[in-house]
C-alpha positions in Angstrom: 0.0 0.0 0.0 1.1 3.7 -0.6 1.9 6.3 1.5 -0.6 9.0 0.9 2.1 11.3 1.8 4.6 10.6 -1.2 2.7 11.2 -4.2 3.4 8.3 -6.8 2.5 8.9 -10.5 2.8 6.4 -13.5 3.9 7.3 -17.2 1.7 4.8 -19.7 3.5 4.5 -22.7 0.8 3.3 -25.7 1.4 2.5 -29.2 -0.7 4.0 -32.1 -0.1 2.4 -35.2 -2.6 4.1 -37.7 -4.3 7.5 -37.3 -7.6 7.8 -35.7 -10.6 9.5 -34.7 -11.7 8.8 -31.1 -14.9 10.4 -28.9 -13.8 10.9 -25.8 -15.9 11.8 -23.3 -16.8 15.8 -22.8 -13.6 16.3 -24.8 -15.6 15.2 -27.9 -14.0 13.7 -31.1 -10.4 14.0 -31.0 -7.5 12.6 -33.7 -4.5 10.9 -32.5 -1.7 10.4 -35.1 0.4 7.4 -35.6 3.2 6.9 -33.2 3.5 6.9 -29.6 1.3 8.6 -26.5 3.1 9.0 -23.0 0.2 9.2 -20.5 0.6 11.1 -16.9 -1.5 9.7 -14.3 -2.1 9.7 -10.2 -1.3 5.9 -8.8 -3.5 7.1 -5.3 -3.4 4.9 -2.8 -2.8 1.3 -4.7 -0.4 2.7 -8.0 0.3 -0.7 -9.2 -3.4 -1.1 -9.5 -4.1 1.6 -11.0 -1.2 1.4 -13.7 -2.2 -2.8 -14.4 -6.2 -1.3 -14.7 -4.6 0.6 -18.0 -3.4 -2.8 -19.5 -7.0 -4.6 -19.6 -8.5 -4.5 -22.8 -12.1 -4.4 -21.5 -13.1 -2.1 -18.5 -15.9 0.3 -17.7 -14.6 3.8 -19.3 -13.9 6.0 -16.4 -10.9 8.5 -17.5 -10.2 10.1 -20.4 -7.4 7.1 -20.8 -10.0 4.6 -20.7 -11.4 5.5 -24.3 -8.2 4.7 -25.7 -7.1 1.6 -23.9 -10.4 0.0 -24.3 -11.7 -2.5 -26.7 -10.8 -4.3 -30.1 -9.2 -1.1 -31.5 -7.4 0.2 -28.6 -3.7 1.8 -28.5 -1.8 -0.9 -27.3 0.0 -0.3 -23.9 4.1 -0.7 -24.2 5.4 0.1 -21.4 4.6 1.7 -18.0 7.1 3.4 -14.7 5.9 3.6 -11.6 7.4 7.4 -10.2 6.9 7.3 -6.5 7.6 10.5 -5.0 6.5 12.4 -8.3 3.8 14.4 -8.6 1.5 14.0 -11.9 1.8 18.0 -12.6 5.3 18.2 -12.3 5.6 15.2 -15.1 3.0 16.3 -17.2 5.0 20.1 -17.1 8.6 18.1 -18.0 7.0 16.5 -20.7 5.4 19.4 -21.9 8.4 21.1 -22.6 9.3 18.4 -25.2 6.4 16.9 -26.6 2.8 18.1 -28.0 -0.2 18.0 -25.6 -3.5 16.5 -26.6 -5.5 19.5 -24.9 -7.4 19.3 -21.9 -7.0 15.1 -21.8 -6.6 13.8 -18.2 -6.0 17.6 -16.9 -9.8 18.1 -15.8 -9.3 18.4 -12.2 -5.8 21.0 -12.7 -4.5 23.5 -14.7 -1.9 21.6 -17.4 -2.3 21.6 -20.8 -3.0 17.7 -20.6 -1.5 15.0 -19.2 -1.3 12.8 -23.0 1.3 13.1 -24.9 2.7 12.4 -28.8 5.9 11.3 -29.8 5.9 10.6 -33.6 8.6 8.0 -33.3 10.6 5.7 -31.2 14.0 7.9 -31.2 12.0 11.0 -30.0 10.2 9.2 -27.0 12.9 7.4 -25.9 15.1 10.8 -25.8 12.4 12.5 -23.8 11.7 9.4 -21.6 15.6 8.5 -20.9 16.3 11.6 -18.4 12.2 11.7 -16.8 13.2 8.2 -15.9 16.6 8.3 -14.6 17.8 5.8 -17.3 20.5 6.5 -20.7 19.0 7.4 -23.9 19.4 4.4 -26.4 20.2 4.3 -29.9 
């Protein structure tokens, strides 16, 4: 179980291999290019939980995240980092600063941008995921 006092927040990473069009909730219709999508999110009290609830293909949709890891065509989940002691706005803000926000997605309740966002390719993610997670760029 988590401390309630050290915030721990997760980075999703999900794989879009075509374009598409998806409704998601209020936000409405929204495209997502091919490539990759890095999604910020708030473990609470059971992090692990939440991060393994991402990787089920069927669930009720809760979150915006939820429209896109749900059913047959669903972004496929590739990786996910547990961050305790991070707080979801402060990783949202770093990646922010290298990567395009889909507006308003998983930022309901605060004042980012968003907390999903695209990297158009493999060399560009993993640059931008290497320092946020402590580990050496590859390739």
């Amino acid at each position: 179980m988590n401390d309630e006092r050290v915030p721990t927040s997760y980075v999703l990473v999900l794989w879009n291999q075509r374009g598409r069009r998806v409704r998601v909730g209020k936000l409405g219709l929204i495209r997502f290019e091919e490539g990759f999508y890095v999604y910020v999110g708030s473990g609470g009290s059971n992090p692990l939980r939440r991060a393994q609830r991402h990787l089920k293909p069927t669930k009720p949709r809760h979150w915006h995240i939820d429209y896109l890891t749900t059913g047959p065509r669903r972004m496929r989940p590739v990786d996910v980092h547990l961050m305790p002691g991070r707080r979801e706005c402060g990783v949202a803000k770093r990646l922010a600063a290298r990567l395009p926000a889909v507006k308003g997605f998983g930022s309901s309740d605060c004042r980012c941008p968003g907390h999903l966002f695209h990297a158009s390719g493999l060399p560009l993610l993993l640059e931008v995921l290497a320092p946020l997670l402590g580990s050496p760029a590859s390739g």
